[in-house]
C-alpha positions in Angstrom: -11.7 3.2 -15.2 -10.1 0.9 -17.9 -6.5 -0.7 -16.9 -5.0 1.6 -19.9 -6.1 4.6 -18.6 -4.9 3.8 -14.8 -1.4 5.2 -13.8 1.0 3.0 -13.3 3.3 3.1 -10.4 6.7 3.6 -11.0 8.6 0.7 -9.9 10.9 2.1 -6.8 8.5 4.7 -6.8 7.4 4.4 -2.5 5.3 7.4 -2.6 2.4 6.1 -4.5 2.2 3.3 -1.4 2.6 6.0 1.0 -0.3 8.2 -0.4 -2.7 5.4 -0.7 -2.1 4.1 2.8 -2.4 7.6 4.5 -5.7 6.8 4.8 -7.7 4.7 7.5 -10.3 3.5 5.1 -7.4 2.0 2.9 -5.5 0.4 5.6 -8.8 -1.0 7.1 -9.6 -2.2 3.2 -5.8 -3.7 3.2 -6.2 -5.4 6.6 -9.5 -7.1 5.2 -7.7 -8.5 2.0 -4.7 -9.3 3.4 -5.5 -12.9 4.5 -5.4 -14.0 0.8 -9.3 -13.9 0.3 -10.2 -12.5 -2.7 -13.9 -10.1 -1.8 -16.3 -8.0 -4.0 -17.2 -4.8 -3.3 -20.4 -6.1 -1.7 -18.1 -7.9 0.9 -15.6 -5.5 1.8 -18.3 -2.5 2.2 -20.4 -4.3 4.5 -17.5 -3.0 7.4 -17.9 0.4 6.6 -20.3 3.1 6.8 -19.4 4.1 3.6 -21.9 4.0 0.0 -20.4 1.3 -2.7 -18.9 3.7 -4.5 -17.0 5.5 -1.7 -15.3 1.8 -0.9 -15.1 2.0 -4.8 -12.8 5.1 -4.9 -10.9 3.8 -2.4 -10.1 0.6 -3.7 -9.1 2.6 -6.7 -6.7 4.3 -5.3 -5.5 1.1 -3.7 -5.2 -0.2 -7.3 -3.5 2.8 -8.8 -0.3 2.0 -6.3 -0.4 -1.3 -7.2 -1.5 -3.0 -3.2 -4.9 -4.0 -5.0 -6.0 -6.0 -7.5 -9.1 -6.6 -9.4 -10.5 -9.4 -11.0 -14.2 -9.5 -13.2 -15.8 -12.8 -12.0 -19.1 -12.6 -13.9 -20.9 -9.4 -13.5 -18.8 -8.5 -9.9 -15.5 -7.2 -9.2 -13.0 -9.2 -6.7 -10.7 -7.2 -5.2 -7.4 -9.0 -4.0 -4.3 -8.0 -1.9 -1.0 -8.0 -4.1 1.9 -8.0 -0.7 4.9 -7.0 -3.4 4.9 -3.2 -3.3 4.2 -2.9 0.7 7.1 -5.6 0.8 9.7 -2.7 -1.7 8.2 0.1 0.4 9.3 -2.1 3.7 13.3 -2.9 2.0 13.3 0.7 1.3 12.8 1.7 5.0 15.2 -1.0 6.1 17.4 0.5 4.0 16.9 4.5 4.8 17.3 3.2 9.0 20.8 1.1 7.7 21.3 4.5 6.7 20.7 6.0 9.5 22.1 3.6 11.8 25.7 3.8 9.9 25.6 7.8 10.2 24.4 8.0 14.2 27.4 5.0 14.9 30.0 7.5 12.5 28.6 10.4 14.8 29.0 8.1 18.0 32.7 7.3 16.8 33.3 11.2 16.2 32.0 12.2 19.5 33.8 9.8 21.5 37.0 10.5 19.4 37.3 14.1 20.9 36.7 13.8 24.4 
């Protein structure tokens, strides 16, 4: 699949991130690239019990939200961990438990108010 004809997650956007990491093959694939070592596909399938191109569709999807990126070196791909959209999707559950946090102490106050 060409870069022009991938969709492109909307920035702010956390449900791409979510989909692609509902899935223990992804997170496994993530935990692999996530010390900074750049793998081919050869590489990262050799974990898995998984054909080439099942890792392949998974790394896709990977790509699609934006976690994964891939980089022609020669004839191989090299697949790489890109941190930023995990890091938005983590500032966007700080800030939904702020949220929450503020509306349980407002509840707190109300409670204790009336007694």
């Amino acid at each position: 699949m060409s870069s022009a004809s991938r969709p492109i997650r909307r920035r702010g956007d956390p449900a791409p991130i979510f989909a692609a990491l509902g899935d223990a093959t992804r997170l496994e694939l993530v935990s692999q690239l996530s010390d900074g070592q750049p793998r081919s596909i050869v590489q990262l399938t050799s974990r898995f019990r998984l054909t080439r191109q099942a890792v392949t569709k998974h790394l896709d999807v990977l790509e699609r939200a934006g976690i994964v990126n891939r980089e022609r070196v020669g004839r191989e791909s090299r697949f790489s961990y890109d941190p930023k959209p995990i890091e938005d999707v983590r500032s966007y559950l700080d800030a939904i438990a702020d949220q929450w946090d503020d509306a349980l102490s407002r509840l707190k106050s109300f409670v204790e108010g009336r007694k």
